[in-house]
SEGULUM-106348 format. One record per residue (C-alpha): residue number from 1; residue in three letters; x, y, z. Coordinates in pm, 1 decimal, padded with zeros to 6 digits. Layout:
<atoms>
<num: NUM&residuo: ALA&east: X&north: Y&up: Z>
...
</atoms>
This chain:
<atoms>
<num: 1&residuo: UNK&east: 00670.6&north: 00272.8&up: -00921.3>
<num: 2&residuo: UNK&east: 00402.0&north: 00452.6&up: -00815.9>
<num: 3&residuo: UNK&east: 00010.0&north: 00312.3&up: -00798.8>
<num: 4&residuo: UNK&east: -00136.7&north: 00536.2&up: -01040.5>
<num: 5&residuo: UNK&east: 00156.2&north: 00484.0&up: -01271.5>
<num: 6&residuo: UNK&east: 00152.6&north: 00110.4&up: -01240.3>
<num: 7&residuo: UNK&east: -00264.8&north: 00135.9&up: -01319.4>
<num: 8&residuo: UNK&east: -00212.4&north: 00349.1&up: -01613.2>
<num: 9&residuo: UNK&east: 00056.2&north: 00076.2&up: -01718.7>
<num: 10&residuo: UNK&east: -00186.7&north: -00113.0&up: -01687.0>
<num: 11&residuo: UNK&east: -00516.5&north: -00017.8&up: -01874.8>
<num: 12&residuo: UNK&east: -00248.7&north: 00109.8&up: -02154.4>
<num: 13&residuo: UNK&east: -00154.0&north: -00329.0&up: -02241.9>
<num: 14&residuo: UNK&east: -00502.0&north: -00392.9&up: -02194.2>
<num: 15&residuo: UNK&east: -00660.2&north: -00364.8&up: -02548.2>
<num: 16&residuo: UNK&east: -01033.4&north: -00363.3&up: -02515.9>
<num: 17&residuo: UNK&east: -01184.2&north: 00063.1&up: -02555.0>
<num: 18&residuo: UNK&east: -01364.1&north: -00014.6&up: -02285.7>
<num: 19&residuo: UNK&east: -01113.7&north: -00042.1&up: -02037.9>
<num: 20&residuo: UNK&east: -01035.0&north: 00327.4&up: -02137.1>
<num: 21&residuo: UNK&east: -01336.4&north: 00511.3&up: -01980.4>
<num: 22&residuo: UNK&east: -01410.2&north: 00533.6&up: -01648.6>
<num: 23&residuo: UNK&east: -01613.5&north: 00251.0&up: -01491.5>
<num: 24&residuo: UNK&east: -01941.5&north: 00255.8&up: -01379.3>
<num: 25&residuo: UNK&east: -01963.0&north: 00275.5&up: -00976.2>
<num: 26&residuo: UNK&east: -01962.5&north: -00123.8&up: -00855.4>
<num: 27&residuo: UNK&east: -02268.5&north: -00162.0&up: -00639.0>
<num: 28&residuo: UNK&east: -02169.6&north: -00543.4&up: -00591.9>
<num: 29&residuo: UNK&east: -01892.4&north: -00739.7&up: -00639.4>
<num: 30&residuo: UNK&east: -02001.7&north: -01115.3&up: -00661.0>
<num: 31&residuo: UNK&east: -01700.7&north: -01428.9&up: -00632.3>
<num: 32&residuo: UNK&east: -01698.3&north: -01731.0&up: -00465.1>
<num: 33&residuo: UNK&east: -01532.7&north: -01945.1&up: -00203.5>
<num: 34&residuo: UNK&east: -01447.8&north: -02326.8&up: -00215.0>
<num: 35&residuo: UNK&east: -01290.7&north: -02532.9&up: 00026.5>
<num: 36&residuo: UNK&east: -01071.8&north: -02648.1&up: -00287.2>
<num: 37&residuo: UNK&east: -00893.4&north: -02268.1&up: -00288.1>
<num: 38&residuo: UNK&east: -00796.7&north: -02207.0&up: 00108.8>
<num: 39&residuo: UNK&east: -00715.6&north: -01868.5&up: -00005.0>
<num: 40&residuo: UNK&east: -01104.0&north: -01788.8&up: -00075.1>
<num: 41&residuo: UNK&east: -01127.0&north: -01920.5&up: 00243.7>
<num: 42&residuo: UNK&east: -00905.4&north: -01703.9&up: 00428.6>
<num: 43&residuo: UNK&east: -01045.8&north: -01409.9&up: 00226.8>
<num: 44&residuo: UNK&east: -01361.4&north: -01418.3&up: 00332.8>
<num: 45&residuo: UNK&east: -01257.0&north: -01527.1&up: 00720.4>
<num: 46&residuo: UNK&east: -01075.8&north: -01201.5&up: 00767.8>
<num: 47&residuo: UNK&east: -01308.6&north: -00986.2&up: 00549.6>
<num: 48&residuo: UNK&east: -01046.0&north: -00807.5&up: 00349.6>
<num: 49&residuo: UNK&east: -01224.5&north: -00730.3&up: 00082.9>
<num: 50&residuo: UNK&east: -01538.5&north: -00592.1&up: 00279.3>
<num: 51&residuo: UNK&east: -01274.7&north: -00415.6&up: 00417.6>
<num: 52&residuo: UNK&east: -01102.5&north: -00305.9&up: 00093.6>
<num: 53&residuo: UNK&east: -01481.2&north: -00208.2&up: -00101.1>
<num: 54&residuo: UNK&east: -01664.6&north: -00045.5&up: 00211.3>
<num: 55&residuo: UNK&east: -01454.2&north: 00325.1&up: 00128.0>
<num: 56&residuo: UNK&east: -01655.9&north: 00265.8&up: -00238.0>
<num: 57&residuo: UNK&east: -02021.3&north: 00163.1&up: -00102.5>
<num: 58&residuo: UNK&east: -01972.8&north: -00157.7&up: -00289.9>
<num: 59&residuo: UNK&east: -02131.4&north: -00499.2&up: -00127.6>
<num: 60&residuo: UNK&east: -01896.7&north: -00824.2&up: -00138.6>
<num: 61&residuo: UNK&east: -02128.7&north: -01068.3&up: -00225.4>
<num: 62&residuo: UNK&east: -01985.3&north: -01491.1&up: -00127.1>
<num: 63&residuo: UNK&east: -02103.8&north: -01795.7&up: -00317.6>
<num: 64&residuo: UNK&east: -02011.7&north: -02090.9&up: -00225.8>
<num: 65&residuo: UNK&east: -01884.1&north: -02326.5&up: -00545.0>
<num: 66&residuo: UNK&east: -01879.7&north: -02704.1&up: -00435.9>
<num: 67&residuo: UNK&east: -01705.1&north: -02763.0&up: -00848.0>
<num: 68&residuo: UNK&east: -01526.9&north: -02616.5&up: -01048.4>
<num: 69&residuo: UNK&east: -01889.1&north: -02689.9&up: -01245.9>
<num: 70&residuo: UNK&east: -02049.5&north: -02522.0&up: -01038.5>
<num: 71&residuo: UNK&east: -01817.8&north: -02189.0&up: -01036.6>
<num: 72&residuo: UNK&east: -01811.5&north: -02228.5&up: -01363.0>
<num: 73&residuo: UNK&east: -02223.2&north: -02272.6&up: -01381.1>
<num: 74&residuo: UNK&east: -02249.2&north: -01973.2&up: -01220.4>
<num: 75&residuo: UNK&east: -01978.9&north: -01745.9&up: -01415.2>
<num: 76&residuo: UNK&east: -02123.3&north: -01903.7&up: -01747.6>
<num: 77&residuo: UNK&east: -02478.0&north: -01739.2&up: -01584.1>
<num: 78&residuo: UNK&east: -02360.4&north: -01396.8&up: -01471.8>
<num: 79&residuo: UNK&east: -02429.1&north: -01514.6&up: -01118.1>
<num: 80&residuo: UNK&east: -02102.8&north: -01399.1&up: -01036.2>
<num: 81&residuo: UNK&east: -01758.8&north: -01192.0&up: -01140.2>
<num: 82&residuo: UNK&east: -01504.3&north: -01390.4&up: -01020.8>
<num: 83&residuo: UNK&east: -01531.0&north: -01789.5&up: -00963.7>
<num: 84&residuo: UNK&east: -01236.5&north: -02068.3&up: -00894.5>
<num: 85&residuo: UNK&east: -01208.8&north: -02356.4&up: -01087.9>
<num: 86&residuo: UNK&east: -00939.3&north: -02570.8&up: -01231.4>
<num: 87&residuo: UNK&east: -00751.0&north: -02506.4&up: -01502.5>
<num: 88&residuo: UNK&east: -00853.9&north: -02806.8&up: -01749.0>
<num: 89&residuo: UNK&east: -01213.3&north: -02756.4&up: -01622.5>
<num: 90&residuo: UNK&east: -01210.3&north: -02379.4&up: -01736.0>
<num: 91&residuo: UNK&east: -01094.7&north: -02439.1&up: -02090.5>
<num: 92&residuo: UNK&east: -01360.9&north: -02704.9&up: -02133.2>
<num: 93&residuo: UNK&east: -01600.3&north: -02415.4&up: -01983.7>
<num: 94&residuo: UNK&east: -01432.7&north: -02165.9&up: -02208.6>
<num: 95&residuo: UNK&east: -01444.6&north: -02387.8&up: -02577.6>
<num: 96&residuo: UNK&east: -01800.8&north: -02382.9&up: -02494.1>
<num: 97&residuo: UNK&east: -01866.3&north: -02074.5&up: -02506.7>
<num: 98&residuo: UNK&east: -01840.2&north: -01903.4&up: -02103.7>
<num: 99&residuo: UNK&east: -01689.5&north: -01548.8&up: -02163.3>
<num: 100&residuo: UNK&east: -01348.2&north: -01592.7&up: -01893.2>
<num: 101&residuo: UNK&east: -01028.7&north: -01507.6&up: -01856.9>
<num: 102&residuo: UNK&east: -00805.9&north: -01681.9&up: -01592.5>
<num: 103&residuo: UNK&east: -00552.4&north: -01358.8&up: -01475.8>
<num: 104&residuo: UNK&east: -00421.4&north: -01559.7&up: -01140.1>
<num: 105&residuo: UNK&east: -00361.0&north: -01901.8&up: -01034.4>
<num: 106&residuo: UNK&east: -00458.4&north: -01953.5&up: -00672.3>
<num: 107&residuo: UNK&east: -00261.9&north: -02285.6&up: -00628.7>
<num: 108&residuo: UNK&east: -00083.3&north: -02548.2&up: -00798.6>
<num: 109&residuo: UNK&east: -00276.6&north: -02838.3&up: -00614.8>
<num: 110&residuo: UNK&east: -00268.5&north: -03239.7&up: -00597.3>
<num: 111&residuo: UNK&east: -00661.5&north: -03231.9&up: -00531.5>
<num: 112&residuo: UNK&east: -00777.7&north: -03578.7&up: -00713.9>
<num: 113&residuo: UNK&east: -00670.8&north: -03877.1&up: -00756.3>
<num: 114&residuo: UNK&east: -00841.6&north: -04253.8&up: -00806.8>
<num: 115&residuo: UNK&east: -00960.2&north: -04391.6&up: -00494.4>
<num: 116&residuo: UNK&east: -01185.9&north: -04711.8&up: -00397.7>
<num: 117&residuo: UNK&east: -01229.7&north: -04908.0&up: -00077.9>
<num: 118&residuo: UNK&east: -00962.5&north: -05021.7&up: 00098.0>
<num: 119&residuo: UNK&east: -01140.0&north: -05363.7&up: 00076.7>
<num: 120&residuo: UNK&east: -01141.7&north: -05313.1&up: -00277.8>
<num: 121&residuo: UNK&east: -00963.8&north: -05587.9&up: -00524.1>
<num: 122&residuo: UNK&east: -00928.3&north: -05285.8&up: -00759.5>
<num: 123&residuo: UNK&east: -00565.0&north: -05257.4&up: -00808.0>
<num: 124&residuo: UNK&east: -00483.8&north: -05055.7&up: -01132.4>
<num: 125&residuo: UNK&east: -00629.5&north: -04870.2&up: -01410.4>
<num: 126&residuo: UNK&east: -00708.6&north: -05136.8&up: -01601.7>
<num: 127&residuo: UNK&east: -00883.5&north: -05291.7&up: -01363.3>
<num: 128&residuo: UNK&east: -01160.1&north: -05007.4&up: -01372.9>
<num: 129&residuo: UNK&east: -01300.6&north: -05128.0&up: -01674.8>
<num: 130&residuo: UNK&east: -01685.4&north: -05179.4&up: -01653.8>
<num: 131&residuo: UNK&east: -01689.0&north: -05077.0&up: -01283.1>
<num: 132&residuo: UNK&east: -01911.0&north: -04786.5&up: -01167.6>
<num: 133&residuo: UNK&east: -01693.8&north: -04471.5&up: -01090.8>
<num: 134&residuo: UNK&east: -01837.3&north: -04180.2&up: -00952.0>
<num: 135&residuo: UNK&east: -01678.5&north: -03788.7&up: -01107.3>
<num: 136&residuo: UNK&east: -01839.6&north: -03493.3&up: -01091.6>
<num: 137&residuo: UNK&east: -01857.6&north: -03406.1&up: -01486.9>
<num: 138&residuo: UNK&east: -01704.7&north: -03104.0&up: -01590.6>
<num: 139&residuo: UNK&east: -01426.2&north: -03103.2&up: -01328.3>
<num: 140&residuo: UNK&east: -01083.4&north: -03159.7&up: -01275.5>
<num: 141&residuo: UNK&east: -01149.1&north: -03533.4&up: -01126.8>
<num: 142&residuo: UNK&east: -01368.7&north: -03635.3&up: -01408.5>
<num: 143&residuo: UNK&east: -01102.2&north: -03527.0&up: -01640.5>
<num: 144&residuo: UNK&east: -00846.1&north: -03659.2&up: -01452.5>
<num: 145&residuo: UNK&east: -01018.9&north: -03964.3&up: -01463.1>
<num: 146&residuo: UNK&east: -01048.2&north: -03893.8&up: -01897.6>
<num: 147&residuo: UNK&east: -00665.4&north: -03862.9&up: -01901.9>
<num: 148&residuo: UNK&east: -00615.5&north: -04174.8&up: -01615.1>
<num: 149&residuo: UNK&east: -00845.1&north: -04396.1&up: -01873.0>
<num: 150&residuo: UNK&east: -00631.8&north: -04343.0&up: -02153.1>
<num: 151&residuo: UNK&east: -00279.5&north: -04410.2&up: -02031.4>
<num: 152&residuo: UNK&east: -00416.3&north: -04783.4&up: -02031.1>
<num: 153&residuo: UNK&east: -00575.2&north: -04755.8&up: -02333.8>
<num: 154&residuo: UNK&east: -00915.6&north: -04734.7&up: -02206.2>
<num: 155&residuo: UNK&east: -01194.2&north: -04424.2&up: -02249.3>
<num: 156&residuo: UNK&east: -01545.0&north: -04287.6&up: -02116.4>
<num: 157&residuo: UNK&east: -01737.5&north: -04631.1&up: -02250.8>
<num: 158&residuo: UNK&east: -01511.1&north: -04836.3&up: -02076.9>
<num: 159&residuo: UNK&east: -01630.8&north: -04766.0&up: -01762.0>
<num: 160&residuo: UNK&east: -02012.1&north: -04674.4&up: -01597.3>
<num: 161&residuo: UNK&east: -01979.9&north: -04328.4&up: -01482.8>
<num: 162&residuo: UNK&east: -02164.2&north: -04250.2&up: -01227.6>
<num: 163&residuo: UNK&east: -02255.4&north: -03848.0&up: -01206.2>
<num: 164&residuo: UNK&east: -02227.3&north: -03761.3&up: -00909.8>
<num: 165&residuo: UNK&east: -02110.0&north: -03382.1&up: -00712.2>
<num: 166&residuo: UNK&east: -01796.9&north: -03453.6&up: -00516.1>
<num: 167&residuo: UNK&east: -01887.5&north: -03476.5&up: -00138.8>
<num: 168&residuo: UNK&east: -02203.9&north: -03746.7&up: -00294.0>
<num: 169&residuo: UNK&east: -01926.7&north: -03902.9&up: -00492.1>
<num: 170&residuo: UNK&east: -01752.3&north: -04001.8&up: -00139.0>
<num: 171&residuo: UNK&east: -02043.1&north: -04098.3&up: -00005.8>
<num: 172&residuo: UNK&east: -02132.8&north: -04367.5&up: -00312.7>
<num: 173&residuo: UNK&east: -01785.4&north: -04482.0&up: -00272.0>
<num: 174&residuo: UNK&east: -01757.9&north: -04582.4&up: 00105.9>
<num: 175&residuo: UNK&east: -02147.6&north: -04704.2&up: 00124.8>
<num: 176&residuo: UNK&east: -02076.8&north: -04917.2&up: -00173.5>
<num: 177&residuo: UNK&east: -02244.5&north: -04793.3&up: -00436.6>
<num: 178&residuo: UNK&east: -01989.3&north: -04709.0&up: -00671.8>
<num: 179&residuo: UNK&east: -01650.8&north: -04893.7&up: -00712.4>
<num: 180&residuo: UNK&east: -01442.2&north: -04646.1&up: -00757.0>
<num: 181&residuo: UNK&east: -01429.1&north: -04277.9&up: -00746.7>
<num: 182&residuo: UNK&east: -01255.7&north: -03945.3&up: -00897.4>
<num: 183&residuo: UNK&east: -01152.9&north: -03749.2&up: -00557.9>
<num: 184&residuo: UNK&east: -01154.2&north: -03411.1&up: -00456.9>
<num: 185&residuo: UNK&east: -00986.4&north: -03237.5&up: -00122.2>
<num: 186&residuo: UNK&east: -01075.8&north: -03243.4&up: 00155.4>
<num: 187&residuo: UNK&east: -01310.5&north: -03498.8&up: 00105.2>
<num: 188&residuo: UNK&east: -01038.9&north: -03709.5&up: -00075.6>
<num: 189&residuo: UNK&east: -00826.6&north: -03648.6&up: 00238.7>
<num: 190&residuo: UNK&east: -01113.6&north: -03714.2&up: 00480.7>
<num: 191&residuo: UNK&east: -01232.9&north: -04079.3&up: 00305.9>
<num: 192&residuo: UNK&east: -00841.7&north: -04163.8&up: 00322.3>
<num: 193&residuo: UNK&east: -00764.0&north: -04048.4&up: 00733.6>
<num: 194&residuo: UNK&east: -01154.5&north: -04202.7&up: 00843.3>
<num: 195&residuo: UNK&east: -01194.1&north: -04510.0&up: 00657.1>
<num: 196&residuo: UNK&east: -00862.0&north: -04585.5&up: 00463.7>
<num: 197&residuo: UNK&east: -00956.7&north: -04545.9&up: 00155.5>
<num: 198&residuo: UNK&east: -00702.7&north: -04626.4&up: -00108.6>
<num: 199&residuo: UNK&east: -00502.8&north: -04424.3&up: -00362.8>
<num: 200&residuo: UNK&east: -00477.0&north: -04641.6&up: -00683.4>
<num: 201&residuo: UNK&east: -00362.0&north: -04382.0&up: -00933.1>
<num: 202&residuo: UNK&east: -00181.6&north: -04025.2&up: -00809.9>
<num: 203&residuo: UNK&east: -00072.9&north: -03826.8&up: -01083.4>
<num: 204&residuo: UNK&east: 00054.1&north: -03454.7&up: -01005.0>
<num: 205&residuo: UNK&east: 00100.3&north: -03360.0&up: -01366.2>
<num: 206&residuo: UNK&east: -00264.5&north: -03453.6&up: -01470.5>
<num: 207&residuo: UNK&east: -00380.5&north: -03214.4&up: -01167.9>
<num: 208&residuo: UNK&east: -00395.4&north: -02882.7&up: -01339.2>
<num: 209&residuo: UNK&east: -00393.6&north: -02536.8&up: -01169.4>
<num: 210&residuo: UNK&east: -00604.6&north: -02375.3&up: -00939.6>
<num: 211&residuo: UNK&east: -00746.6&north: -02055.8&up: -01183.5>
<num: 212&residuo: UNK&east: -00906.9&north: -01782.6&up: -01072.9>
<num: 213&residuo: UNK&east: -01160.5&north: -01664.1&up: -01355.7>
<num: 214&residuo: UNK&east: -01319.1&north: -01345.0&up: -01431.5>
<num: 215&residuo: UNK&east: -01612.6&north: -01293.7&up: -01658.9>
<num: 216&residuo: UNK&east: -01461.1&north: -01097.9&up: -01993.8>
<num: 217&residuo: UNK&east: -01719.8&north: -00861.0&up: -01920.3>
<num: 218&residuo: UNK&east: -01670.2&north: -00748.8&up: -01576.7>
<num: 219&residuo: UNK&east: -01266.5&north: -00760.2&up: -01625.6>
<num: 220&residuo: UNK&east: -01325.3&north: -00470.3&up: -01897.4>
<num: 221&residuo: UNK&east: -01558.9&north: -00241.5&up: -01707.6>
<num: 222&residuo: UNK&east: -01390.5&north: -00293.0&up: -01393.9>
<num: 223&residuo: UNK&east: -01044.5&north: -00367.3&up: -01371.3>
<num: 224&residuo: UNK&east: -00926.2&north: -00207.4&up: -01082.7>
<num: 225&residuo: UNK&east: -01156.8&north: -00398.5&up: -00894.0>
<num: 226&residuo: UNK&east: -01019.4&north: -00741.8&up: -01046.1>
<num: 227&residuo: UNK&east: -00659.2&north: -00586.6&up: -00929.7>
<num: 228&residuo: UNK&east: -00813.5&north: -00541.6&up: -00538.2>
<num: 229&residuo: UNK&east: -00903.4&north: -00901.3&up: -00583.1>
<num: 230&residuo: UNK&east: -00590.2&north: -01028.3&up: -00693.0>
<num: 231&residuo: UNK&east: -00420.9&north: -00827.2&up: -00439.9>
<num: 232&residuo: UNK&east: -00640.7&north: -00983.2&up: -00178.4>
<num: 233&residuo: UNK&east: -00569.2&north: -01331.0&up: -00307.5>
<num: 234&residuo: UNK&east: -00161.5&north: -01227.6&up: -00292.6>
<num: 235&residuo: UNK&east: -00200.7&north: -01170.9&up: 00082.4>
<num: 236&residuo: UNK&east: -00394.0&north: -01478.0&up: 00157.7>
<num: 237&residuo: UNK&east: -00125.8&north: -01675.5&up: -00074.3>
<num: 238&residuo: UNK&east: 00159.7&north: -01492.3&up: 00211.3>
<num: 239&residuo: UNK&east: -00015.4&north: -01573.1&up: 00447.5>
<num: 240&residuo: UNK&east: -00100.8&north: -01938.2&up: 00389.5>
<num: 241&residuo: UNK&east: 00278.3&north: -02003.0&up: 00330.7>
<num: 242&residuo: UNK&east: 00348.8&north: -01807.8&up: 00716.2>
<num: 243&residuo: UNK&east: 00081.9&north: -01953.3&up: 00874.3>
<num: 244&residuo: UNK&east: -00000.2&north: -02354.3&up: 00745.8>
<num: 245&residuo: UNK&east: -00160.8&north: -02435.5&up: 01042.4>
<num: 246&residuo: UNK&east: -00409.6&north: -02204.7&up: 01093.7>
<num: 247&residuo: UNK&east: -00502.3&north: -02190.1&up: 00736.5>
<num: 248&residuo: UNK&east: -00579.1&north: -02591.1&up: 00803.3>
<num: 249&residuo: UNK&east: -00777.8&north: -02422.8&up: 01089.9>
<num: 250&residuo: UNK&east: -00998.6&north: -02229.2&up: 00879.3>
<num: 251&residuo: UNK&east: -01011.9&north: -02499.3&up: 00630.6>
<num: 252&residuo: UNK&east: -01117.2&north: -02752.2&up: 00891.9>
<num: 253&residuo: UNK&east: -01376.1&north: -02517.3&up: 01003.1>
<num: 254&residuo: UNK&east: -01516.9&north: -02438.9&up: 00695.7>
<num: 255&residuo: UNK&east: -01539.1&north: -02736.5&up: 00548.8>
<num: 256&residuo: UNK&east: -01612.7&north: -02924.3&up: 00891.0>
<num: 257&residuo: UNK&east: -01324.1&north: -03179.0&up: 00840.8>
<num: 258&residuo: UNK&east: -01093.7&north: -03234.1&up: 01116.7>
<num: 259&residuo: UNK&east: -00811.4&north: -03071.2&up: 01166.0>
<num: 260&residuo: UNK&east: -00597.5&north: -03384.7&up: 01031.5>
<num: 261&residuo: UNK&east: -00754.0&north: -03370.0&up: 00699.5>
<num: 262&residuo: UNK&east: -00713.8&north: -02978.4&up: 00623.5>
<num: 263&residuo: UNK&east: -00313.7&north: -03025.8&up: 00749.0>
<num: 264&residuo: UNK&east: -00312.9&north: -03294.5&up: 00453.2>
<num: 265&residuo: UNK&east: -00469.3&north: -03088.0&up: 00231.9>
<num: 266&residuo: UNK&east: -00268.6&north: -02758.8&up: 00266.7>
<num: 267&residuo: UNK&east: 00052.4&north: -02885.4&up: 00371.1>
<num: 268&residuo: UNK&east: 00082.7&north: -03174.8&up: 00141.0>
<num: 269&residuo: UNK&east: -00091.9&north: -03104.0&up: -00156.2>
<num: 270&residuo: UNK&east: -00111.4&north: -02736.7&up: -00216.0>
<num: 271&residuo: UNK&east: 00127.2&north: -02536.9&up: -00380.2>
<num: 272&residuo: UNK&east: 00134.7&north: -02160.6&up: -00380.5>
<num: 273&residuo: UNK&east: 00422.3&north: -02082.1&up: -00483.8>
<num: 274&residuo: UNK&east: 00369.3&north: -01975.3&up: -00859.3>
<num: 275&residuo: UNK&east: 00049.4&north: -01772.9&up: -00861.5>
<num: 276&residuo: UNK&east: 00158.2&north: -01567.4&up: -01205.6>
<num: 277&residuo: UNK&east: 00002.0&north: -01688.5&up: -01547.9>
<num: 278&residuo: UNK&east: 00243.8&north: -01785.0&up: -01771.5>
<num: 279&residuo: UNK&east: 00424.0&north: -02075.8&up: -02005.3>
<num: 280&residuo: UNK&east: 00415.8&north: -02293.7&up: -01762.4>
<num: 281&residuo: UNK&east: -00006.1&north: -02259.7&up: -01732.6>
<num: 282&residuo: UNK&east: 00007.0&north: -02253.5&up: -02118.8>
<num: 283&residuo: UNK&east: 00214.9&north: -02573.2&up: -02150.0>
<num: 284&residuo: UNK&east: -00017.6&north: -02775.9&up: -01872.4>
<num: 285&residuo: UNK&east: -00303.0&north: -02699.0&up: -02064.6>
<num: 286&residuo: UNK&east: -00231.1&north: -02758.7&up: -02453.5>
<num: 287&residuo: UNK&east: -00058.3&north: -03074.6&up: -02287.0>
<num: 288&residuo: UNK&east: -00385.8&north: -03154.0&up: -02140.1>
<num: 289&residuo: UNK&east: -00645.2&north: -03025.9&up: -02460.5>
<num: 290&residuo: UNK&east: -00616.0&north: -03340.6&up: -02601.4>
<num: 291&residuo: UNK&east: -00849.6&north: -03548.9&up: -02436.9>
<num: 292&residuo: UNK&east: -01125.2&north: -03258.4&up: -02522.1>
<num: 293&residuo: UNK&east: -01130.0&north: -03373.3&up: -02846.1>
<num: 294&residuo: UNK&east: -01078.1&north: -03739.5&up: -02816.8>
<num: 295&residuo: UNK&east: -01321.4&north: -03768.1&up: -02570.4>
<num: 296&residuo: UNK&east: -01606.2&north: -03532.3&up: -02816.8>
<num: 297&residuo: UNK&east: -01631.5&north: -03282.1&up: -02480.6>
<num: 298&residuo: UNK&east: -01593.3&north: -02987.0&up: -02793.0>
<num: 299&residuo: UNK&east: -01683.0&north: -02957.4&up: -03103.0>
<num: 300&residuo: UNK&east: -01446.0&north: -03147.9&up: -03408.1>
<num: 301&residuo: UNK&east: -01204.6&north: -02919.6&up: -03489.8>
<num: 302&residuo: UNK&east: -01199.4&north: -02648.4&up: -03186.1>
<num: 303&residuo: UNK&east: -00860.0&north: -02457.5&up: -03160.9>
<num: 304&residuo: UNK&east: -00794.5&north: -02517.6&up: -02817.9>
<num: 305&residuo: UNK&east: -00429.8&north: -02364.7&up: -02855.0>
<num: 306&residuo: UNK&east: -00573.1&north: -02049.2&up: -02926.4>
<num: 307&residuo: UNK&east: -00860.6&north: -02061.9&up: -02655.4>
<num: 308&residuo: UNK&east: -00588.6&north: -02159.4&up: -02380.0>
<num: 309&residuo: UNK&east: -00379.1&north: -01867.0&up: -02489.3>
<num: 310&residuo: UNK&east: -00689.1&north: -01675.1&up: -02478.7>
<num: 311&residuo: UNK&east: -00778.6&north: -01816.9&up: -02143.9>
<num: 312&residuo: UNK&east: -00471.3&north: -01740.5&up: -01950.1>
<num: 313&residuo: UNK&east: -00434.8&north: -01358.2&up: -01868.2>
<num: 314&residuo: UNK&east: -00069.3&north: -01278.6&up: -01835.8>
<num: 315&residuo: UNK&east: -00121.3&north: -00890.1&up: -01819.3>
<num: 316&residuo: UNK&east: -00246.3&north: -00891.6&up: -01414.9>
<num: 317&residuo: UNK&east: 00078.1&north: -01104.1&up: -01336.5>
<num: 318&residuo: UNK&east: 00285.0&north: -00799.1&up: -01517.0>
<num: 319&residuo: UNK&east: 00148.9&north: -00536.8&up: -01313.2>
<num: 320&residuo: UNK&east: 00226.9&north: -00727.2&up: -01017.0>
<num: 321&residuo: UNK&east: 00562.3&north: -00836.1&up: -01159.4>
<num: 322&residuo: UNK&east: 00623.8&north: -00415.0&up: -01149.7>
<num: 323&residuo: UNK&east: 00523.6&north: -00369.2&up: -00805.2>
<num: 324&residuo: UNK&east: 00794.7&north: -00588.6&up: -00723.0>
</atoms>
């Protein structure tokens, strides 16, 4: 199928007038990296979308997100287009009122889990209650950390959180400060490989995706750009999966880990192999809505069923579903 075809396809599912008239001219396009999303990392290393925008006169403008709170901080603030959180973390941002979609998932990662000391007499779950735990709120971790609490039949009183972003979080944990702490790669990887910090609770299914959001706004007045995005993203996603190690390379760079930590990271806990929205991204998060409401992080009564379907954008992922 032809491009201009597959772009009239396109902006013919995608409902909103606006998408129908021509955009305005893009002067900048604004997104961040994080060293939680190697792909925004390879991105920017190679410059492919400088690259991609110069032939329009349009500036690529970087931010670095050290959250998902903060990406989603600065979407929420029209300080950027296009920001990379996780999945759980951008419904929360969504219920409460930041105007995103999510049309690609960067990564399916295992990027948290529970870790203290490896002194620590902490053993289980259960054993966190009334100890100081460090999360950075409004994140995957802290919510991981929600949904952790629960399966023992504990919640947010039963512990002292301790509010913390994620590379401070680390550093509370190992000094002593905290007792435990809700991890985030690589610095979850890093504690582990330099001082043996321990994993006490791993759960893959209570990490949700890696989503890449777009402010409702921008996607509507300029979706072609979202789709040069996307398509950059695709070709960092190919090229991660050819080239692990020197992604890890990048990643150590970047994020000034060693080399050891970013191999974890990519090779062990990142998957890339389903970046289309879908069911699957549906299911994870009405599976994981729950603990929204028990927890009172949105207001009584919220349809979070319809905001998640809302939230995940399946018409990008059937465009690129064509070109194949």
């Amino acid at each position: 199928m032809k491009r201009r075809t597959l772009l009239q396809a396109a902006a013919g599912s995608l409902a909103a007038p606006s998408l129908l008239r021509a955009a305005e001219p893009l002067k900048t396009l604004r997104l961040d990296y994080a060293y939680y999303s190697p792909s925004s990392l390879v991105i920017r290393r190679f410059g492919w979308l400088e690259e991609d925008f110069a032939k329009d006169g349009t500036a690529v403008k970087w931010v670095l997100s050290a959250g998902s709170n903060r990406a989603l901080e600065y979407l929420n603030s029209n300080s950027i287009d296009i920001g990379s959180s996780a999945g759980l973390a951008a419904l929360l941002s969504k219920a409460n009122g930041t105007p995103i979609k999510a049309p690609y998932i960067f990564s399916r990662p295992e990027w948290t889990a529970l870790v203290v000391r490896k002194d620590s007499d902490i053993r289980t779950l259960a054993d966190l209650k009334g100890k100081k735990v460090a999360a950075t709120k409004g994140t995957d971790p802290y919510l991981f950390l929600l949904r952790s609490l629960h399966t023992v039949g504990l919640k947010r009183q039963d512990i002292e959180h301790v509010p913390l972003q994620h590379a401070d979080g680390r550093a509370a944990l190992e000094q002593g400060r905290v007792d435990a702490w809700a991890g985030l790669d690589p610095h979850m990887a890093a504690s582990e490989l330099s001082t043996g910090a321990k994993l006490i609770y791993r759960n893959v299914a209570f990490n949700t995706y890696g989503f890449l959001n777009v402010r409702e706004d921008f996607l509507a007045q300029q979706p072609d750009a979202v789709r040069r995005v996307i398509a950059s993203y695709e070709r960092a996603r190919k090229w991660i999966v050819a080239n692990p190690a020197d992604a890890a390379r990048i990643l150590s760079e970047e994020a000034k880990v060693s080399l050891e930590v970013a191999l974890l990271q990519i090779k062990l806990r990142t998957d890339l192999s389903n970046p289309l929205p879908g069911a699957e991204h549906v299911k994870a998060l009405q599976a994981a809505s729950p603990i929204l409401l028990d927890e009172a992080l949105v207001k009584p009564g919220t349809d979070l069923n319809r905001i998640v379907t809302d939230l995940v954008d399946t018409r990008f992922a059937r465009l690129q579903l064509a070109k194949a």
